[in-house]
PDB file of N, CA, C and O in Angstrom, chain B, residues numbered from 101:
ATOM      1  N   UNK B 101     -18.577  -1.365  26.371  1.00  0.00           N
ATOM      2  CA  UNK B 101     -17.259  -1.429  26.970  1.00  0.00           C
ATOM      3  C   UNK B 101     -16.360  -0.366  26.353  1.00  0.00           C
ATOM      4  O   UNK B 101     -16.712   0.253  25.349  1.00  0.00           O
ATOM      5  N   UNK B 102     -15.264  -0.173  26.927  1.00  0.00           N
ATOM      6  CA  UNK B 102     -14.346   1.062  26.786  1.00  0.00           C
ATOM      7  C   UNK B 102     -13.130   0.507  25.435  1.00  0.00           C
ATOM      8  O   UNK B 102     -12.918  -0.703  25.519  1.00  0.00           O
ATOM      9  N   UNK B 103     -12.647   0.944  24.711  1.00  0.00           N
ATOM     10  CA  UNK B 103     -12.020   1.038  23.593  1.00  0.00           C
ATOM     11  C   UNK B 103     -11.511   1.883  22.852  1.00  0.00           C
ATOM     12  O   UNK B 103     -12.100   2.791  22.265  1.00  0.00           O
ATOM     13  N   UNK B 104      -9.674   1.474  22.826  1.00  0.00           N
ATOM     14  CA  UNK B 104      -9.546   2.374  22.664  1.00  0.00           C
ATOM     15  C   UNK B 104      -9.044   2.433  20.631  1.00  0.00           C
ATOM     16  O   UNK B 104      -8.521   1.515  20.000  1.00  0.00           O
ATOM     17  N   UNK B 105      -9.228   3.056  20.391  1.00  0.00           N
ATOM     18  CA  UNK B 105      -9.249   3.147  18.328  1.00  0.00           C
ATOM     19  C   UNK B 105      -7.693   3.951  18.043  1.00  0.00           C
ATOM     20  O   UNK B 105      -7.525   5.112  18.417  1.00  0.00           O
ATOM     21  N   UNK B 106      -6.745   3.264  17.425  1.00  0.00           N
ATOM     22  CA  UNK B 106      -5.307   4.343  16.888  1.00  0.00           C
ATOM     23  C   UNK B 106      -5.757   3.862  14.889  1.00  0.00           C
ATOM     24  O   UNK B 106      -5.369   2.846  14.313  1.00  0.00           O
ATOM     25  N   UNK B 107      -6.554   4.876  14.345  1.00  0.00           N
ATOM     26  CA  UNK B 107      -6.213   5.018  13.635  1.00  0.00           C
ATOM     27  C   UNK B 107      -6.019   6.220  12.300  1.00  0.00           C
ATOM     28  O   UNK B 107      -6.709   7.216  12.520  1.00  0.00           O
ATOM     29  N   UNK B 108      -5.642   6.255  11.681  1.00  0.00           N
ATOM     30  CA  UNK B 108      -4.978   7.349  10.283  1.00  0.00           C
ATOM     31  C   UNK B 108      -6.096   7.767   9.615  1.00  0.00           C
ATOM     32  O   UNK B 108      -6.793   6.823   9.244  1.00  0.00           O
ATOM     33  N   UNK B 109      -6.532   8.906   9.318  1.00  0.00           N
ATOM     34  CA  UNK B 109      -7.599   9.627   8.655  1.00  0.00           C
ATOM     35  C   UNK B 109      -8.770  10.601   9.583  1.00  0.00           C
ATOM     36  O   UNK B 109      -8.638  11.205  10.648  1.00  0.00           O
ATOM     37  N   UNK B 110      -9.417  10.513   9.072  1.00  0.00           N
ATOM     38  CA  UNK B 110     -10.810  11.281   9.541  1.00  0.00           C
ATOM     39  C   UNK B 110     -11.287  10.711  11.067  1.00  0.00           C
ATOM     40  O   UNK B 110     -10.871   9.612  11.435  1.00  0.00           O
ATOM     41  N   UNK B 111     -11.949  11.304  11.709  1.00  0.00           N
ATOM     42  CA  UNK B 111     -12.569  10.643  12.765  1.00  0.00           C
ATOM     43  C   UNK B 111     -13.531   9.900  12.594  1.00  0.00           C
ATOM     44  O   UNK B 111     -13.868   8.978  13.336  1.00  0.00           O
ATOM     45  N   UNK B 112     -14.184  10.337  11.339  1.00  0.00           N
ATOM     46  CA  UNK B 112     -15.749   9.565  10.735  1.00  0.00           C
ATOM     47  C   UNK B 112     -15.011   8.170  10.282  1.00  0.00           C
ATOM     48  O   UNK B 112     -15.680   7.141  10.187  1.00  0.00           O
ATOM     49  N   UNK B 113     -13.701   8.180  10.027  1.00  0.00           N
ATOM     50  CA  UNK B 113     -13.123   7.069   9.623  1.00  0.00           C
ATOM     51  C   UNK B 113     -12.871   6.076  10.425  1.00  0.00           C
ATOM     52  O   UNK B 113     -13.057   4.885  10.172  1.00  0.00           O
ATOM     53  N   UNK B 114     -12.329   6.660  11.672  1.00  0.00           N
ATOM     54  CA  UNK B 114     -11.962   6.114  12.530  1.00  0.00           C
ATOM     55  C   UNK B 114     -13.290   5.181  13.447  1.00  0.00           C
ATOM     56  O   UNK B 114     -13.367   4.038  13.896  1.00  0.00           O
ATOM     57  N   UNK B 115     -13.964   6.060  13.421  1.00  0.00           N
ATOM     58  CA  UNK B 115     -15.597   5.413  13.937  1.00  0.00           C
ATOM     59  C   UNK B 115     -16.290   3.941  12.955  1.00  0.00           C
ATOM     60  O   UNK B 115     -16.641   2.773  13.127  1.00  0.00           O
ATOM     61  N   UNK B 116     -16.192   4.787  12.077  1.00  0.00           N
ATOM     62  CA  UNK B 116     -16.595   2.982  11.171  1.00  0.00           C
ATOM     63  C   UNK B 116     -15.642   2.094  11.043  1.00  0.00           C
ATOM     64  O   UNK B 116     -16.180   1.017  10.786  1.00  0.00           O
ATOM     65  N   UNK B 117     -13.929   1.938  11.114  1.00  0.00           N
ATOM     66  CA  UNK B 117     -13.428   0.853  11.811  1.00  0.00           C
ATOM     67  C   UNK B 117     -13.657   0.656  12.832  1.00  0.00           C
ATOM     68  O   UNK B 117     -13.747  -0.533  13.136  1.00  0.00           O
ATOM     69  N   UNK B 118     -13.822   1.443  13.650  1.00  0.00           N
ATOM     70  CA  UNK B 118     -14.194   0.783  15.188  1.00  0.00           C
ATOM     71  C   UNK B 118     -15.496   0.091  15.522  1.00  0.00           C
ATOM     72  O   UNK B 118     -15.661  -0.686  16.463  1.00  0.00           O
ATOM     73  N   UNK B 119     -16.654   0.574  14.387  1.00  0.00           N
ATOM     74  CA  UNK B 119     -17.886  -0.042  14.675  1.00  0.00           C
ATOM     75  C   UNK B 119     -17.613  -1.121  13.614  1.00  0.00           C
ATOM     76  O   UNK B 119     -17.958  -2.142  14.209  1.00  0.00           O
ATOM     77  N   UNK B 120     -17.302  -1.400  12.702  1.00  0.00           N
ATOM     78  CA  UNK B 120     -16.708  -2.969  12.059  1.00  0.00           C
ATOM     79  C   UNK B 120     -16.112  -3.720  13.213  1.00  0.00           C
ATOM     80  O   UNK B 120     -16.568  -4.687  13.824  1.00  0.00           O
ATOM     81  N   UNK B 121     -14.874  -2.990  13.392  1.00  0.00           N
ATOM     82  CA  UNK B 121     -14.097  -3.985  14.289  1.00  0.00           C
ATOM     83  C   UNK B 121     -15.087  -5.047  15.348  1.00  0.00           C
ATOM     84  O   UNK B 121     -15.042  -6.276  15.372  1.00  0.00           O
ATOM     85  N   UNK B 122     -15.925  -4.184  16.145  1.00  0.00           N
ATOM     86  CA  UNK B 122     -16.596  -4.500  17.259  1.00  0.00           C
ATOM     87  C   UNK B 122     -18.379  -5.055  16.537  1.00  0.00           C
ATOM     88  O   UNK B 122     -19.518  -4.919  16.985  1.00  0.00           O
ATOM     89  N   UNK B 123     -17.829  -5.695  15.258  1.00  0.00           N
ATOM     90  CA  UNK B 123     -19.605  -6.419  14.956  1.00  0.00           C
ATOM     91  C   UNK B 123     -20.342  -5.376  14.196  1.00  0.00           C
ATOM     92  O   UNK B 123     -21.247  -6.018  13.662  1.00  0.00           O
ATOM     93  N   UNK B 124     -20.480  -4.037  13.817  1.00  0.00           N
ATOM     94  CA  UNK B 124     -21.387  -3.133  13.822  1.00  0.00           C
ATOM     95  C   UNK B 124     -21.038  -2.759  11.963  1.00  0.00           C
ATOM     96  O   UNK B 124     -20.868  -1.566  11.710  1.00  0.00           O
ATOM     97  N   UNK B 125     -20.971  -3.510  11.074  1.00  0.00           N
ATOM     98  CA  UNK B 125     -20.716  -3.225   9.616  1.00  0.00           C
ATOM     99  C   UNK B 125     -22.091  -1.890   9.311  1.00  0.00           C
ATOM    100  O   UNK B 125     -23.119  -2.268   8.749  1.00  0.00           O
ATOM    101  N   UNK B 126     -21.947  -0.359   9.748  1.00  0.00           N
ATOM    102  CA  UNK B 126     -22.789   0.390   9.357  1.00  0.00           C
ATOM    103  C   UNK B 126     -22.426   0.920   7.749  1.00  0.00           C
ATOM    104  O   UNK B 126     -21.378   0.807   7.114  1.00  0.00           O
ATOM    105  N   UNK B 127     -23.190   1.282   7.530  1.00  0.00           N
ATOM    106  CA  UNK B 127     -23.160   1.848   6.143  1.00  0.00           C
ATOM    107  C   UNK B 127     -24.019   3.166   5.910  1.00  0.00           C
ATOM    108  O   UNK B 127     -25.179   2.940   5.564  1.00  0.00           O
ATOM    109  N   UNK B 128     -23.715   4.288   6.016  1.00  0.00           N
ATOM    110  CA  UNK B 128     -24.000   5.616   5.648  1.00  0.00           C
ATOM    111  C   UNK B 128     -24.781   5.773   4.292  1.00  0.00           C
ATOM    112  O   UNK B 128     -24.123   5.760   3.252  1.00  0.00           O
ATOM    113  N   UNK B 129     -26.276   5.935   4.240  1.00  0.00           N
ATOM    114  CA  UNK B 129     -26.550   5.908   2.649  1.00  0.00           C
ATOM    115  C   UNK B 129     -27.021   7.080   2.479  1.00  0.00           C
ATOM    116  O   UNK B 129     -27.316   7.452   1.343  1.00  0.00           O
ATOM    117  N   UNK B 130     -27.217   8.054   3.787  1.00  0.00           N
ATOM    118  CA  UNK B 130     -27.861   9.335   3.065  1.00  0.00           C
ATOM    119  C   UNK B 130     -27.094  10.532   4.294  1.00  0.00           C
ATOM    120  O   UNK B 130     -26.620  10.087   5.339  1.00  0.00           O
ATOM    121  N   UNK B 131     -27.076  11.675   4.057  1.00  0.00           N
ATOM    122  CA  UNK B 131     -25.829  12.508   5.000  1.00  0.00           C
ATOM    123  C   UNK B 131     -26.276  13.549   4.771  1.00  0.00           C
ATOM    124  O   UNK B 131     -26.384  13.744   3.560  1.00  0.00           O
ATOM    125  N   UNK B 132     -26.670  14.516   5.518  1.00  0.00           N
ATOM    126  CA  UNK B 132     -27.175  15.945   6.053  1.00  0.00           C
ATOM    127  C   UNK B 132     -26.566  16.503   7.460  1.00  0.00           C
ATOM    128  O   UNK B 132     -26.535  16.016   8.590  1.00  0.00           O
ATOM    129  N   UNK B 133     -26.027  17.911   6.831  1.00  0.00           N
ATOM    130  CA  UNK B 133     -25.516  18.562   8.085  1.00  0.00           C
ATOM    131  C   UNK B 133     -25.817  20.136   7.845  1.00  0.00           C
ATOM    132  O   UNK B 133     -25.566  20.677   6.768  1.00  0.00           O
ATOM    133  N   UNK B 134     -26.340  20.774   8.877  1.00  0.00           N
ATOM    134  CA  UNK B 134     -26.563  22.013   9.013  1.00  0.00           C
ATOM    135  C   UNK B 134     -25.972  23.184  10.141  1.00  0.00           C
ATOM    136  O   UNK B 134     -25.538  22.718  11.195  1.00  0.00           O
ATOM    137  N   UNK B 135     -25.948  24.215  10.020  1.00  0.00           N
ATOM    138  CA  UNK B 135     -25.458  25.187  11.062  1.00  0.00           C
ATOM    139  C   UNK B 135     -26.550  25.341  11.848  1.00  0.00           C
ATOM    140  O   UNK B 135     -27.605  25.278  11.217  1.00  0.00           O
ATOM    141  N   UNK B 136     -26.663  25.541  13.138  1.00  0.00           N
ATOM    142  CA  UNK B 136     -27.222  25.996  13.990  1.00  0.00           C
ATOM    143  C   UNK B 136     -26.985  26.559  14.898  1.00  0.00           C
ATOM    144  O   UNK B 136     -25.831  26.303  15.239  1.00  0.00           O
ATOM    145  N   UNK B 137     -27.663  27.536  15.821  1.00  0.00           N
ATOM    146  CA  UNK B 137     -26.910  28.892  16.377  1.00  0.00           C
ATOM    147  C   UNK B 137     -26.334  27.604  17.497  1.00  0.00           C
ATOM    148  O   UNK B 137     -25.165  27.884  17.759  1.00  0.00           O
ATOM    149  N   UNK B 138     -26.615  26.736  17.990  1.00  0.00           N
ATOM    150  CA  UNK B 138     -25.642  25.847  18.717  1.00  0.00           C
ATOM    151  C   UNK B 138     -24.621  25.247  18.250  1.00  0.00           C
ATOM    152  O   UNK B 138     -23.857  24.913  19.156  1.00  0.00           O
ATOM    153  N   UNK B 139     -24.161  24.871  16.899  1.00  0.00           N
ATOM    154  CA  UNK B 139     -23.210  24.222  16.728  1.00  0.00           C
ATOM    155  C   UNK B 139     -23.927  23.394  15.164  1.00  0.00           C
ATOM    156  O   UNK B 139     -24.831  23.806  14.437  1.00  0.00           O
ATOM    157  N   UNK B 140     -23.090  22.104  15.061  1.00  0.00           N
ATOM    158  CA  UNK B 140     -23.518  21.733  13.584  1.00  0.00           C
ATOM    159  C   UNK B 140     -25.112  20.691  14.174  1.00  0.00           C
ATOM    160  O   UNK B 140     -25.451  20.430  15.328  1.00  0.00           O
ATOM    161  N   UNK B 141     -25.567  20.435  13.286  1.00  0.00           N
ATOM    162  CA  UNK B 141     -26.584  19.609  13.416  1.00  0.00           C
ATOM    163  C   UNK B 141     -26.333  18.220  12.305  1.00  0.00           C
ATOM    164  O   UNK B 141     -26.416  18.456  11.099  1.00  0.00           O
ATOM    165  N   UNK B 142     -26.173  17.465  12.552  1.00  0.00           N
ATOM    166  CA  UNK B 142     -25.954  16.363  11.485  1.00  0.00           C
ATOM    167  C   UNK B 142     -27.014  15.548  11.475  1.00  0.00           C
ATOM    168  O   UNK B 142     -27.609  15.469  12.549  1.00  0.00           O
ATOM    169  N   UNK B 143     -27.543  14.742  10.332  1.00  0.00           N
ATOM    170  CA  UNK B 143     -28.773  13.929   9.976  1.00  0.00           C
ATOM    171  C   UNK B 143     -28.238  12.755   9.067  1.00  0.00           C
ATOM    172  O   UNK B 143     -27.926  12.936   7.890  1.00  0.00           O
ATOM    173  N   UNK B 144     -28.142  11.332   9.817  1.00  0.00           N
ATOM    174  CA  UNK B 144     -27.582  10.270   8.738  1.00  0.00           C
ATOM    175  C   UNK B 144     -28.615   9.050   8.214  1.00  0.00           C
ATOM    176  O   UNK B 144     -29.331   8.575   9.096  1.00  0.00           O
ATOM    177  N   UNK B 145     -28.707   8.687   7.318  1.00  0.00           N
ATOM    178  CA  UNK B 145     -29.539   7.452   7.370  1.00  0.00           C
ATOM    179  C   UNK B 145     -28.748   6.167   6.800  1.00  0.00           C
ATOM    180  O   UNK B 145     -28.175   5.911   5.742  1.00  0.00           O
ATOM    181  N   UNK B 146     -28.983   5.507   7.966  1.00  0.00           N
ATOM    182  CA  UNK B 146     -27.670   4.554   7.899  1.00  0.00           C
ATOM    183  C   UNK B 146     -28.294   2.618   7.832  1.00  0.00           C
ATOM    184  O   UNK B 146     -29.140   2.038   8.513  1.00  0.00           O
ATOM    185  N   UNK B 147     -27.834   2.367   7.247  1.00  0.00           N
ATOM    186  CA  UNK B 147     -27.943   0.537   7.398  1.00  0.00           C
ATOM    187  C   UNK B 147     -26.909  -0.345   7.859  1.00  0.00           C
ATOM    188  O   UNK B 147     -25.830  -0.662   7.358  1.00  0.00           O
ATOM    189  N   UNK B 148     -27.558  -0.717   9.074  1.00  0.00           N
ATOM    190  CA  UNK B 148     -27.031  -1.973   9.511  1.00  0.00           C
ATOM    191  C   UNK B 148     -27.623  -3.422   9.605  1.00  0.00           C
ATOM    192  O   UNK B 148     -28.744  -3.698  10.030  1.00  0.00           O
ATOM    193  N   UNK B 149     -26.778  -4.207   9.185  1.00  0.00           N
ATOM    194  CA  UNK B 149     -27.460  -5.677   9.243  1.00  0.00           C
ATOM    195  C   UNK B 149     -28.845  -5.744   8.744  1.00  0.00           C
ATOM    196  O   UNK B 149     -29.733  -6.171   9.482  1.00  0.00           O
ATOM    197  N   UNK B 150     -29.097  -5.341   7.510  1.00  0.00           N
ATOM    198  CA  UNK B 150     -30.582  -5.002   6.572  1.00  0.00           C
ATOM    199  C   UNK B 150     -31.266  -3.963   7.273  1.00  0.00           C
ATOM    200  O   UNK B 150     -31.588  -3.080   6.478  1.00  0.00           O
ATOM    201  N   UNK B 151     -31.578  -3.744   8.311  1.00  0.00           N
ATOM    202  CA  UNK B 151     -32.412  -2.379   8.618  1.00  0.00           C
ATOM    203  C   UNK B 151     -31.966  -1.040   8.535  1.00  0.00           C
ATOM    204  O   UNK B 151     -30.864  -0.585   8.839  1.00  0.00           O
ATOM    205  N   UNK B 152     -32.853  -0.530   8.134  1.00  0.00           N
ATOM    206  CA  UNK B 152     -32.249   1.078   7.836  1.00  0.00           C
ATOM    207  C   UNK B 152     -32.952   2.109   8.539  1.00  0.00           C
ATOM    208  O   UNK B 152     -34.171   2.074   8.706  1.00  0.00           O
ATOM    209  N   UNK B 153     -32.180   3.059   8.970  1.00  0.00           N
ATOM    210  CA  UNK B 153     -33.498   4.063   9.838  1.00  0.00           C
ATOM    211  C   UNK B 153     -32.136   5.077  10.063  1.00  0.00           C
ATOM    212  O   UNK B 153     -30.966   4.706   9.964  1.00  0.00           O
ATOM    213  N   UNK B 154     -32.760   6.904  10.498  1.00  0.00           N
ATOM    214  CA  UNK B 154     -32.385   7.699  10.586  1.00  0.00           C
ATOM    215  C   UNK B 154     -31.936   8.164  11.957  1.00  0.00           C
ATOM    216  O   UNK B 154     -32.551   7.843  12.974  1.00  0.00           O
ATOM    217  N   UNK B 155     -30.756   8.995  11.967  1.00  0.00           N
ATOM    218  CA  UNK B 155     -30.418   9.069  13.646  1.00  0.00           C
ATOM    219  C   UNK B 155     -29.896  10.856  12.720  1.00  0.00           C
ATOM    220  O   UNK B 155     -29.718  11.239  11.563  1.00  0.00           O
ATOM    221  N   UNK B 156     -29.831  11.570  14.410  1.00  0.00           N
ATOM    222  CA  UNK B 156     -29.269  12.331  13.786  1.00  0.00           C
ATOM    223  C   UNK B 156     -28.465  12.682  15.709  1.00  0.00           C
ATOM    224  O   UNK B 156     -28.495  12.044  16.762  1.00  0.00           O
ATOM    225  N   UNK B 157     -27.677  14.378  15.157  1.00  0.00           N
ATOM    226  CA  UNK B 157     -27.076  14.437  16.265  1.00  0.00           C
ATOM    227  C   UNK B 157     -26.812  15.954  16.309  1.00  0.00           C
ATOM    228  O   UNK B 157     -27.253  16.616  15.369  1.00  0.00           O
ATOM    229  N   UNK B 158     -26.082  16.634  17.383  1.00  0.00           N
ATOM    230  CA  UNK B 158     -25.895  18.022  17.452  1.00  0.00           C
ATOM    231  C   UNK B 158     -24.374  18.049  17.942  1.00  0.00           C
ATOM    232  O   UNK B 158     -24.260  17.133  18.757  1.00  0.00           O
ATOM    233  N   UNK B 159     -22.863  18.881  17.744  1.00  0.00           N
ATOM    234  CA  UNK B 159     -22.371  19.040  18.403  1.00  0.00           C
ATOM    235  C   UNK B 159     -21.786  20.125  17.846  1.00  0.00           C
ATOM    236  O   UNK B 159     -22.126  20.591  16.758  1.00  0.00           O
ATOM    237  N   UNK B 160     -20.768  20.628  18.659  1.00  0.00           N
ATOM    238  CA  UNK B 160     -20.044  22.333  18.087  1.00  0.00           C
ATOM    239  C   UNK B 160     -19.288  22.014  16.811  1.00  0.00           C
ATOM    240  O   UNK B 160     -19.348  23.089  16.214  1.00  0.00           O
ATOM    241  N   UNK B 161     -18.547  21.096  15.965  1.00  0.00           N
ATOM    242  CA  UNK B 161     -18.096  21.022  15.244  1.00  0.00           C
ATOM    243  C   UNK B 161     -18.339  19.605  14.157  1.00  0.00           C
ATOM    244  O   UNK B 161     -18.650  18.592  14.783  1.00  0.00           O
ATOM    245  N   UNK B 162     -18.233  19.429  12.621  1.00  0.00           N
ATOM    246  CA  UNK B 162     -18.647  18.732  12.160  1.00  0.00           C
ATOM    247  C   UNK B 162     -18.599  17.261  12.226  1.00  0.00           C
ATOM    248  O   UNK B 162     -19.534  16.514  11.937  1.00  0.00           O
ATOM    249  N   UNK B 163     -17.293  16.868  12.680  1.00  0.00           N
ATOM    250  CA  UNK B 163     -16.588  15.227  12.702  1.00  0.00           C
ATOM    251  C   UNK B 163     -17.337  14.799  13.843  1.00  0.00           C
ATOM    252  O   UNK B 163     -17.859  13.687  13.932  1.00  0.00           O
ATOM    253  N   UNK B 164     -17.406  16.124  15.132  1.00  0.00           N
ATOM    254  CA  UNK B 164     -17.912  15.547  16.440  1.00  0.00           C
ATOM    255  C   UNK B 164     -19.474  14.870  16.114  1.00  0.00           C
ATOM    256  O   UNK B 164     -19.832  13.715  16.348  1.00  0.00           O
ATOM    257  N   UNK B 165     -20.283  16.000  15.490  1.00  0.00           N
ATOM    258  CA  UNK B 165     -21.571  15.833  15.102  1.00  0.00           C
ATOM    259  C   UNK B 165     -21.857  14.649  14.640  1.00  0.00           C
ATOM    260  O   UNK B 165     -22.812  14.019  15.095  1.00  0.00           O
ATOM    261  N   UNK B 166     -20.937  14.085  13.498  1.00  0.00           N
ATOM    262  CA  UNK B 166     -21.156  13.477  13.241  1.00  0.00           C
ATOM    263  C   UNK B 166     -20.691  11.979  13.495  1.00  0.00           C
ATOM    264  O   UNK B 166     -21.173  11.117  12.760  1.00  0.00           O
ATOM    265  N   UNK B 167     -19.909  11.656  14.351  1.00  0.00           N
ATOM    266  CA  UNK B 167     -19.982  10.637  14.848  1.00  0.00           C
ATOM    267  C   UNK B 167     -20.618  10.422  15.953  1.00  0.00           C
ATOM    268  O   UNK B 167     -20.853   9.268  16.311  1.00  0.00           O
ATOM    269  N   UNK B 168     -21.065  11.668  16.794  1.00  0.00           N
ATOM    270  CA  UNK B 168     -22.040  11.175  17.376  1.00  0.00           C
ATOM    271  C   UNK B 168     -23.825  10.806  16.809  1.00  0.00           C
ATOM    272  O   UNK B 168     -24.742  10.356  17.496  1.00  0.00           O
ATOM    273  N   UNK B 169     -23.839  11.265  15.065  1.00  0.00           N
ATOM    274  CA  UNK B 169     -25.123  10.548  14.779  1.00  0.00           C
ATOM    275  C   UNK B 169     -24.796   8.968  14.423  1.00  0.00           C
ATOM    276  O   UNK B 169     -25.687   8.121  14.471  1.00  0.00           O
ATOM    277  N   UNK B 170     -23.529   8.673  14.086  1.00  0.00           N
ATOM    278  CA  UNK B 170     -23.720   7.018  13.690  1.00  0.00           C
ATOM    279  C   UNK B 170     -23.551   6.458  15.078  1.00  0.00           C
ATOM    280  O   UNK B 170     -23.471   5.230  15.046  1.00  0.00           O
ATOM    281  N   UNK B 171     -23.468   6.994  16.332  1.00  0.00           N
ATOM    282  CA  UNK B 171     -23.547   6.175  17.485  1.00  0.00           C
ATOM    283  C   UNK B 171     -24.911   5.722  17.661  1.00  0.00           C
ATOM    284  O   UNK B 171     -25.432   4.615  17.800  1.00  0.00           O
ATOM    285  N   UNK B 172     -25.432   7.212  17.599  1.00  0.00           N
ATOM    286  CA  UNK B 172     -26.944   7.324  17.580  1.00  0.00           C
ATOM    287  C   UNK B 172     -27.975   5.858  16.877  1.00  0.00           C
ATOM    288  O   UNK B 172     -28.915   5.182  17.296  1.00  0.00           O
ATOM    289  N   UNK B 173     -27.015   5.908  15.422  1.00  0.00           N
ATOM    290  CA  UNK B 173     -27.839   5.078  14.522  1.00  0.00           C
ATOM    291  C   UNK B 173     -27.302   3.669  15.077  1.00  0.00           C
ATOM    292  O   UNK B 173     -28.063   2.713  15.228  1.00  0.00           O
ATOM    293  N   UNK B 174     -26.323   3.633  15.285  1.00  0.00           N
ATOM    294  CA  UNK B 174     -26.098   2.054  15.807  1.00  0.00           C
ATOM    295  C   UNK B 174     -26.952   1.499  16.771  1.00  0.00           C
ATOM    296  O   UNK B 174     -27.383   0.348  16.702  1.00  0.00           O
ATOM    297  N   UNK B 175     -27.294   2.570  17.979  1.00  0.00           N
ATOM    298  CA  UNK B 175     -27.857   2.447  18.925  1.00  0.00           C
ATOM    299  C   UNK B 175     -29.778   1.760  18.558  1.00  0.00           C
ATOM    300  O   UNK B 175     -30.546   0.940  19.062  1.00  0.00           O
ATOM    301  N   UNK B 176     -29.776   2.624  17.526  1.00  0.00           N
ATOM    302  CA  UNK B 176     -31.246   2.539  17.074  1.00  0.00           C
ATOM    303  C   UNK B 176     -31.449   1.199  16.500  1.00  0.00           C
ATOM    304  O   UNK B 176     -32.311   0.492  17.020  1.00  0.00           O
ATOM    305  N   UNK B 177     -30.873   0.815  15.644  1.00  0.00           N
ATOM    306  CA  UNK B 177     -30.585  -0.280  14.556  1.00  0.00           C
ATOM    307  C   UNK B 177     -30.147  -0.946  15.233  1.00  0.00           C
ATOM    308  O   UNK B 177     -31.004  -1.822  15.349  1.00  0.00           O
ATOM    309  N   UNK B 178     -29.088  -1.280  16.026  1.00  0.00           N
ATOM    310  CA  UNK B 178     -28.836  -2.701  16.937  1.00  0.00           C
ATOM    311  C   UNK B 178     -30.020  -2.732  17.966  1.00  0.00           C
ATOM    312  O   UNK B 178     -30.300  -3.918  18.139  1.00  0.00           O
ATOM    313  N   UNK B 179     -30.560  -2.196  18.468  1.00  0.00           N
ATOM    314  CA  UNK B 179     -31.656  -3.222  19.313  1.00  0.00           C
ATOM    315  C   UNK B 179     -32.863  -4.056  18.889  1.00  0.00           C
ATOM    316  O   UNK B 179     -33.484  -4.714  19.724  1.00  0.00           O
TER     317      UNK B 179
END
């Protein structure tokens, strides 16, 4: 569902209140990001609700990249 997040800091910040808020307590335990002639490449390994497993993601800039890998990892880890 659609949601919308107002809050103060980082976007990476803003993403893990919003995935708390909505059930999703992730936790970031390992963090890799690289340049690539496309944009950043980010690599997270993240735990939710005891399972742990790796997501990663690509976008033109770093915050983007990287909240789109903890979507990634939620996605993986919640099913």
């Amino acid at each position: 569902h659609l949601r919308t997040v107002i809050a103060t800091g980082s976007p990476v910040a803003a993403m893990t209140s919003a995935l708390y808020d909505e059930g999703y307590p992730l936790e970031i335990l390992q963090f890799h990001q690289r340049p690539t002639a496309d944009g950043i490449a980010t690599f997270v390994q993240c735990e939710l609700d005891g399972r742990r497993g790796w997501a990663a993601a690509m976008a033109a800039g770093g915050a983007e990249s990287t909240v789109r890998a903890m979507i990634a990892c939620v996605r993986r880890l919640a099913g």
